[in-house]
C-alpha positions as CSV (number, residue, x, y, z in Angstrom):
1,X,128.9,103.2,94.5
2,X,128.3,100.4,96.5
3,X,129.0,99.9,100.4
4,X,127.7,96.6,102.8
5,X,125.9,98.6,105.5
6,X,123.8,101.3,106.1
7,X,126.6,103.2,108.3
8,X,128.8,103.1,105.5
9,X,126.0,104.2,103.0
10,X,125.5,107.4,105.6
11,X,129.2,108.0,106.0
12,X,129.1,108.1,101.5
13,X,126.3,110.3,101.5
14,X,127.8,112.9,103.6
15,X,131.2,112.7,102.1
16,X,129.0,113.5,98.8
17,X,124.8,114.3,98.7
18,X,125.0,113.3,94.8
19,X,126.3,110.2,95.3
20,X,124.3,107.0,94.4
21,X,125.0,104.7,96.8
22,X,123.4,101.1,97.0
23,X,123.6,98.4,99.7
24,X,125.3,95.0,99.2
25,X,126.4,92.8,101.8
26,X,129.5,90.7,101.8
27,X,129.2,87.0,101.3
28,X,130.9,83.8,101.7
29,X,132.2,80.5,99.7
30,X,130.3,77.7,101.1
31,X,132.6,75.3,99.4
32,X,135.6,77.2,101.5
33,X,133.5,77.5,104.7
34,X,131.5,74.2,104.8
35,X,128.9,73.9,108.0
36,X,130.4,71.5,110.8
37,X,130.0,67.9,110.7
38,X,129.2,68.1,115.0
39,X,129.1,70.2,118.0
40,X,132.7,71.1,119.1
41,X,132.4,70.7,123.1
42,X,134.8,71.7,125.3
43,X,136.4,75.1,125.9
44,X,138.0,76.7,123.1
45,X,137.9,79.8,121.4
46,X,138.9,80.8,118.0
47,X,139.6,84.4,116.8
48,X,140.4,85.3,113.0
49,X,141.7,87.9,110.8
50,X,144.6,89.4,109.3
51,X,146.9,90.2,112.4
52,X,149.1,92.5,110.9
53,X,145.8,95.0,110.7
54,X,145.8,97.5,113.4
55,X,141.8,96.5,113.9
56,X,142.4,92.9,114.2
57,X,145.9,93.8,116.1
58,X,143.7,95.6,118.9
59,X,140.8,93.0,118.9
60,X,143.2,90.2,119.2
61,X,145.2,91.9,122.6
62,X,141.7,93.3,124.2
63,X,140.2,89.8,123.9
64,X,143.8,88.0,125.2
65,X,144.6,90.6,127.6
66,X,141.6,91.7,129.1
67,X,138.7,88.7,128.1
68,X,140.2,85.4,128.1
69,X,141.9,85.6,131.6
70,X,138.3,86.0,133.5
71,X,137.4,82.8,131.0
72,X,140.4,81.0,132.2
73,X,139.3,81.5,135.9
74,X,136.2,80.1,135.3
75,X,137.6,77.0,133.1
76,X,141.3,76.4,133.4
77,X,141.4,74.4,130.4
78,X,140.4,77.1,128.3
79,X,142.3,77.8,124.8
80,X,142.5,80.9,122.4
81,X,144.0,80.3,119.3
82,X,144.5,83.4,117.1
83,X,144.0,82.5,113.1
84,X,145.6,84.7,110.6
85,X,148.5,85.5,108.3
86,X,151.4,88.5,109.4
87,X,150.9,88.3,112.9
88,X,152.5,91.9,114.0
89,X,155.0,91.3,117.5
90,X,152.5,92.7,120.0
91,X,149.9,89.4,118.9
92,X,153.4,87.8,118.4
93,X,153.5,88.4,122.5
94,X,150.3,86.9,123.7
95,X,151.4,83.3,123.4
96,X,154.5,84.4,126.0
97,X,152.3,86.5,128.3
98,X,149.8,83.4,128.4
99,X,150.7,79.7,127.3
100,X,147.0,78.9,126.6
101,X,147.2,81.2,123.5
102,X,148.2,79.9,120.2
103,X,149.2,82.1,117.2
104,X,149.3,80.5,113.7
105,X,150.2,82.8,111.2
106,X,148.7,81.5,107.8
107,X,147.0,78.4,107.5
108,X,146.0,76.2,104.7
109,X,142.6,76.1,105.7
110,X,140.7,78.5,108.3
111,X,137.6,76.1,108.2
112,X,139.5,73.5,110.1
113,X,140.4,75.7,112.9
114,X,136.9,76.9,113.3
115,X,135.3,73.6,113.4
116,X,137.8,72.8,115.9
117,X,136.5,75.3,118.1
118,X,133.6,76.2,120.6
119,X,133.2,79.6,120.2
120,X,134.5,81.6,117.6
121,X,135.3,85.7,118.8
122,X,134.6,88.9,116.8
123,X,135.4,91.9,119.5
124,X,136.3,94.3,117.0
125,X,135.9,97.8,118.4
126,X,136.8,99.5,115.7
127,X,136.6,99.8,111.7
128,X,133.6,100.0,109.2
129,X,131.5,97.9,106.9
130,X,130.1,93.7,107.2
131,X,133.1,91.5,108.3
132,X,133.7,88.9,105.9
133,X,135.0,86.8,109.1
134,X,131.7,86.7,111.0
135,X,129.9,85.6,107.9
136,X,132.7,83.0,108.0
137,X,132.2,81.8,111.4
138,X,128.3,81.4,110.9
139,X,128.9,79.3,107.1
140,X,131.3,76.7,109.4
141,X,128.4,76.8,112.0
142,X,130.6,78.4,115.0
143,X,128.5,79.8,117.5
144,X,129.7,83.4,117.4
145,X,130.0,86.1,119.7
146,X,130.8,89.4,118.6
147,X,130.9,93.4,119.3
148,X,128.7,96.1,117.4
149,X,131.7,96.4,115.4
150,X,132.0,92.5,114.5
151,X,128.4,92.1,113.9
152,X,127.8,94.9,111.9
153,X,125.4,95.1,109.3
154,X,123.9,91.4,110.0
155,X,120.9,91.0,111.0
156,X,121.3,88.6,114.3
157,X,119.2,89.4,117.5
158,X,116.5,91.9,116.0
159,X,113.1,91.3,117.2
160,X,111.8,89.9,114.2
161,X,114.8,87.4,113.7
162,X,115.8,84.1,115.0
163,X,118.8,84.6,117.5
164,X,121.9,84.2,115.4
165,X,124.8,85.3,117.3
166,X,125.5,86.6,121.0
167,X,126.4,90.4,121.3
168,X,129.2,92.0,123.8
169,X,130.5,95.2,124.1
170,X,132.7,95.3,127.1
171,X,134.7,92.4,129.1
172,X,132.1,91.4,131.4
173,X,129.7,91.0,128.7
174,X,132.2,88.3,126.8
175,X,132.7,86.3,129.8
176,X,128.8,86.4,130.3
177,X,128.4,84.9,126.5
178,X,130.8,82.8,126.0
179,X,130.2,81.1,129.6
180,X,126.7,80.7,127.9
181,X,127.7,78.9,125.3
182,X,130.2,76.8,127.0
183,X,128.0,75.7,129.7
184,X,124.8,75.3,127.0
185,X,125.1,72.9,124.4
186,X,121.4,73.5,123.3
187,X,122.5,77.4,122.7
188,X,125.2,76.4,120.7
189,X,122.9,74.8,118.7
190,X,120.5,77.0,118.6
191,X,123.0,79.8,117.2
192,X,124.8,77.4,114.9
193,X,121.9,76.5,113.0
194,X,120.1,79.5,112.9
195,X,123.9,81.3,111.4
196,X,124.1,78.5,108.9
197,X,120.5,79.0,107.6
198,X,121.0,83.1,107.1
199,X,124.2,82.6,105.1
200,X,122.3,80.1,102.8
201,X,119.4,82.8,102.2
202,X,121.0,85.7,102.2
203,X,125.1,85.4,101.7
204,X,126.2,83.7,99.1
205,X,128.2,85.2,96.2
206,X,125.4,83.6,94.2
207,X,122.8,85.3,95.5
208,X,125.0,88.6,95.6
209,X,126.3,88.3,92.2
210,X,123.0,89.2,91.5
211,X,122.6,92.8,92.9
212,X,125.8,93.4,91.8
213,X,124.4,92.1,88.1
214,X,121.3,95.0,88.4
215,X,123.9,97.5,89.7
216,X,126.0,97.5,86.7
217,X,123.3,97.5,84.3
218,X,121.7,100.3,85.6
Protein backbone atom coordinates (compact mmCIF):
# COMPACT_ATOMS: atom_id res chain seq x y z
CA UNK A 1 0.00 0.00 0.00
CA UNK A 2 1.24 3.22 -0.61
CA UNK A 3 0.12 6.61 1.00
CA UNK A 4 2.12 10.38 0.51
CA UNK A 5 2.53 11.25 4.23
CA UNK A 6 3.26 9.95 7.37
CA UNK A 7 -0.35 10.82 8.86
CA UNK A 8 -1.80 8.82 6.27
CA UNK A 9 0.70 5.94 6.78
CA UNK A 10 -0.41 6.06 10.71
CA UNK A 11 -4.14 6.35 9.86
CA UNK A 12 -3.24 2.72 7.39
CA UNK A 13 -1.53 1.16 10.13
CA UNK A 14 -4.24 1.45 12.56
CA UNK A 15 -7.04 0.68 10.15
CA UNK A 16 -4.75 -2.67 9.72
CA UNK A 17 -1.24 -3.64 11.96
CA UNK A 18 -0.38 -6.11 9.01
CA UNK A 19 -0.39 -3.76 6.55
CA UNK A 20 2.76 -2.81 4.56
CA UNK A 21 2.51 0.57 4.00
CA UNK A 22 5.34 2.72 2.13
CA UNK A 23 5.71 6.44 1.72
CA UNK A 24 5.58 8.20 -1.66
CA UNK A 25 4.97 11.73 -2.25
CA UNK A 26 2.93 13.28 -5.01
CA UNK A 27 4.62 14.98 -7.80
CA UNK A 28 4.28 17.40 -10.54
CA UNK A 29 4.67 17.81 -14.56
CA UNK A 30 7.21 20.47 -14.95
CA UNK A 31 6.29 20.73 -18.60
CA UNK A 32 2.50 21.54 -17.24
CA UNK A 33 3.76 23.76 -14.40
CA UNK A 34 6.75 25.58 -15.81
CA UNK A 35 8.69 28.12 -13.16
CA UNK A 36 7.78 31.90 -13.93
CA UNK A 37 9.50 33.95 -16.38
CA UNK A 38 9.40 37.17 -13.35
CA UNK A 39 8.20 38.29 -10.14
CA UNK A 40 4.39 39.00 -10.41
CA UNK A 41 4.08 42.43 -8.29
CA UNK A 42 1.11 43.83 -7.31
CA UNK A 43 -1.73 42.42 -5.18
CA UNK A 44 -3.32 39.32 -6.27
CA UNK A 45 -4.05 36.19 -5.02
CA UNK A 46 -4.79 32.94 -6.57
CA UNK A 47 -6.56 29.91 -4.97
CA UNK A 48 -6.92 26.45 -6.88
CA UNK A 49 -8.72 23.21 -6.83
CA UNK A 50 -11.70 21.38 -7.79
CA UNK A 51 -14.64 23.60 -6.34
CA UNK A 52 -17.19 21.25 -6.51
CA UNK A 53 -15.15 19.34 -3.46
CA UNK A 54 -16.53 20.05 -0.14
CA UNK A 55 -12.63 20.66 1.07
CA UNK A 56 -11.84 23.12 -1.59
CA UNK A 57 -15.69 24.40 -1.32
CA UNK A 58 -14.83 25.34 2.49
CA UNK A 59 -11.22 26.60 1.86
CA UNK A 60 -12.42 28.76 -0.93
CA UNK A 61 -15.48 30.64 1.38
CA UNK A 62 -13.16 30.76 4.71
CA UNK A 63 -10.36 32.48 2.68
CA UNK A 64 -13.17 34.85 0.66
CA UNK A 65 -15.32 35.34 3.56
CA UNK A 66 -13.33 35.63 6.42
CA UNK A 67 -9.35 36.33 4.85
CA UNK A 68 -9.49 38.45 1.95
CA UNK A 69 -11.71 41.25 3.32
CA UNK A 70 -8.91 42.25 6.22
CA UNK A 71 -6.41 42.00 2.89
CA UNK A 72 -8.74 44.38 1.04
CA UNK A 73 -8.57 46.93 3.98
CA UNK A 74 -5.13 46.98 3.87
CA UNK A 75 -4.81 47.16 -0.20
CA UNK A 76 -7.95 48.09 -1.96
CA UNK A 77 -6.83 46.90 -5.10
CA UNK A 78 -6.49 43.50 -3.99
CA UNK A 79 -7.93 40.48 -6.19
CA UNK A 80 -8.82 36.74 -5.46
CA UNK A 81 -9.46 34.76 -8.29
CA UNK A 82 -10.66 31.20 -7.54
CA UNK A 83 -9.20 28.50 -10.28
CA UNK A 84 -11.03 25.32 -10.82
CA UNK A 85 -13.54 23.25 -12.67
CA UNK A 86 -17.48 22.68 -11.11
CA UNK A 87 -17.56 25.56 -9.06
CA UNK A 88 -20.61 24.44 -6.52
CA UNK A 89 -23.26 27.81 -5.99
CA UNK A 90 -21.99 28.78 -2.55
CA UNK A 91 -18.12 29.54 -4.44
CA UNK A 92 -20.66 30.45 -7.30
CA UNK A 93 -21.69 33.40 -4.60
CA UNK A 94 -18.47 34.96 -3.65
CA UNK A 95 -18.03 36.91 -6.83
CA UNK A 96 -21.70 38.69 -5.82
CA UNK A 97 -20.93 39.09 -2.10
CA UNK A 98 -17.42 40.72 -3.28
CA UNK A 99 -16.66 42.16 -6.86
CA UNK A 100 -12.87 41.65 -6.32
CA UNK A 101 -13.40 37.90 -6.56
CA UNK A 102 -13.22 36.07 -9.79
CA UNK A 103 -14.43 32.41 -10.32
CA UNK A 104 -13.34 30.59 -13.55
CA UNK A 105 -14.57 27.35 -13.62
CA UNK A 106 -12.17 25.25 -15.90
CA UNK A 107 -9.40 26.71 -17.62
CA UNK A 108 -7.14 25.67 -20.40
CA UNK A 109 -4.16 26.18 -18.43
CA UNK A 110 -3.82 26.69 -14.53
CA UNK A 111 -0.04 27.77 -14.98
CA UNK A 112 -1.17 31.04 -16.59
CA UNK A 113 -3.25 31.99 -13.81
CA UNK A 114 -0.64 31.26 -11.26
CA UNK A 115 2.04 33.23 -12.90
CA UNK A 116 -0.35 35.89 -13.01
CA UNK A 117 -0.47 36.11 -9.48
CA UNK A 118 1.32 37.24 -6.23
CA UNK A 119 0.55 34.89 -3.93
CA UNK A 120 -1.00 31.74 -4.43
CA UNK A 121 -3.45 30.37 -1.14
CA UNK A 122 -3.69 26.79 0.19
CA UNK A 123 -5.99 27.26 3.55
CA UNK A 124 -7.33 23.91 3.48
CA UNK A 125 -8.51 22.99 6.95
CA UNK A 126 -9.53 19.85 6.29
CA UNK A 127 -8.72 16.50 4.29
CA UNK A 128 -5.62 14.07 4.20
CA UNK A 129 -2.48 13.27 2.24
CA UNK A 130 0.24 15.88 0.03
CA UNK A 131 -1.87 18.36 -2.16
CA UNK A 132 -0.98 17.96 -5.67
CA UNK A 133 -1.93 21.89 -5.89
CA UNK A 134 0.75 23.25 -3.49
CA UNK A 135 3.41 21.14 -5.26
CA UNK A 136 1.84 23.03 -8.24
CA UNK A 137 2.08 26.46 -6.96
CA UNK A 138 5.92 25.95 -5.88
CA UNK A 139 6.83 24.19 -9.85
CA UNK A 140 5.24 27.81 -11.34
CA UNK A 141 7.37 29.52 -8.60
CA UNK A 142 4.23 31.18 -6.70
CA UNK A 143 5.19 32.15 -3.33
CA UNK A 144 2.72 30.07 -1.39
CA UNK A 145 1.08 30.39 1.75
CA UNK A 146 -0.73 27.61 3.21
CA UNK A 147 -2.47 25.81 6.33
CA UNK A 148 -1.18 22.51 8.13
CA UNK A 149 -3.68 21.01 5.93
CA UNK A 150 -2.29 22.59 2.52
CA UNK A 151 1.25 22.06 3.41
CA UNK A 152 1.02 18.69 4.48
CA UNK A 153 3.61 16.29 4.14
CA UNK A 154 6.23 18.94 2.48
CA UNK A 155 9.01 19.71 4.02
CA UNK A 156 8.94 23.80 3.99
CA UNK A 157 10.01 25.64 7.24
CA UNK A 158 11.79 22.71 9.31
CA UNK A 159 14.86 23.73 10.88
CA UNK A 160 17.11 22.04 8.73
CA UNK A 161 15.40 23.39 5.42
CA UNK A 162 15.55 26.48 3.48
CA UNK A 163 12.19 28.47 3.96
CA UNK A 164 9.89 27.26 1.25
CA UNK A 165 6.55 28.46 1.92
CA UNK A 166 4.71 30.73 4.74
CA UNK A 167 2.38 28.78 7.23
CA UNK A 168 -1.14 30.12 8.61
CA UNK A 169 -3.66 28.59 10.55
CA UNK A 170 -6.17 31.09 11.45
CA UNK A 171 -7.23 34.63 9.69
CA UNK A 172 -4.96 36.80 11.38
CA UNK A 173 -2.08 34.62 10.52
CA UNK A 174 -3.06 34.96 6.48
CA UNK A 175 -3.24 38.57 6.55
CA UNK A 176 0.13 38.60 8.46
CA UNK A 177 1.78 36.34 5.43
CA UNK A 178 0.41 37.44 2.68
CA UNK A 179 1.06 41.29 3.75
CA UNK A 180 4.65 39.87 3.91
CA UNK A 181 4.84 38.88 0.77
CA UNK A 182 3.04 41.69 -0.78
CA UNK A 183 5.00 44.34 0.83
CA UNK A 184 8.57 42.09 0.38
CA UNK A 185 9.63 41.50 -2.94
CA UNK A 186 13.00 39.93 -1.71
CA UNK A 187 10.57 37.22 0.32
CA UNK A 188 8.92 36.41 -2.59
CA UNK A 189 11.88 35.57 -3.96
CA UNK A 190 13.31 34.04 -1.50
CA UNK A 191 10.22 31.52 -1.32
CA UNK A 192 9.93 31.20 -5.02
CA UNK A 193 13.20 29.97 -5.66
CA UNK A 194 13.71 27.94 -2.84
CA UNK A 195 9.87 26.02 -3.92
CA UNK A 196 11.15 25.65 -7.49
CA UNK A 197 14.50 24.00 -6.37
CA UNK A 198 12.57 21.25 -3.86
CA UNK A 199 10.22 20.23 -6.72
CA UNK A 200 13.27 19.73 -9.05
CA UNK A 201 14.99 17.35 -6.31
CA UNK A 202 12.48 15.74 -4.89
CA UNK A 203 8.93 15.93 -7.01
CA UNK A 204 8.99 14.93 -10.17
CA UNK A 205 7.16 11.93 -11.56
CA UNK A 206 10.65 10.94 -12.71
CA UNK A 207 12.13 10.76 -9.73
CA UNK A 208 8.91 9.09 -8.15
CA UNK A 209 8.42 6.64 -10.84
CA UNK A 210 11.15 5.27 -9.27
CA UNK A 211 9.91 4.33 -5.78
CA UNK A 212 7.00 3.32 -7.30
CA UNK A 213 9.43 0.95 -9.69
CA UNK A 214 11.08 -0.72 -6.25
CA UNK A 215 7.56 -1.01 -4.73
CA UNK A 216 6.21 -3.17 -7.35
CA UNK A 217 9.06 -5.39 -7.63
CA UNK A 218 9.17 -6.11 -4.22
Amino acid sequence: MVVTTDEDKQQMEEFNSQAKVTIIANGVDLDTFPYREQDTAGHSIVFVGGLDYFVNIDAACFFSQEVFPLIQKQFSNATLTLVGSKPSAEVKALTKQNSAITVTGRVPSIAEYLHQATVAVAPLRTGFGMKIKTLEYMSAGIPVVGSDRGLEGIPVDDADVPLRALRANNVSEYVTAITRLFNEPELRTTLSTNGRQMIEQEYTWLNLSRQYEKVIII
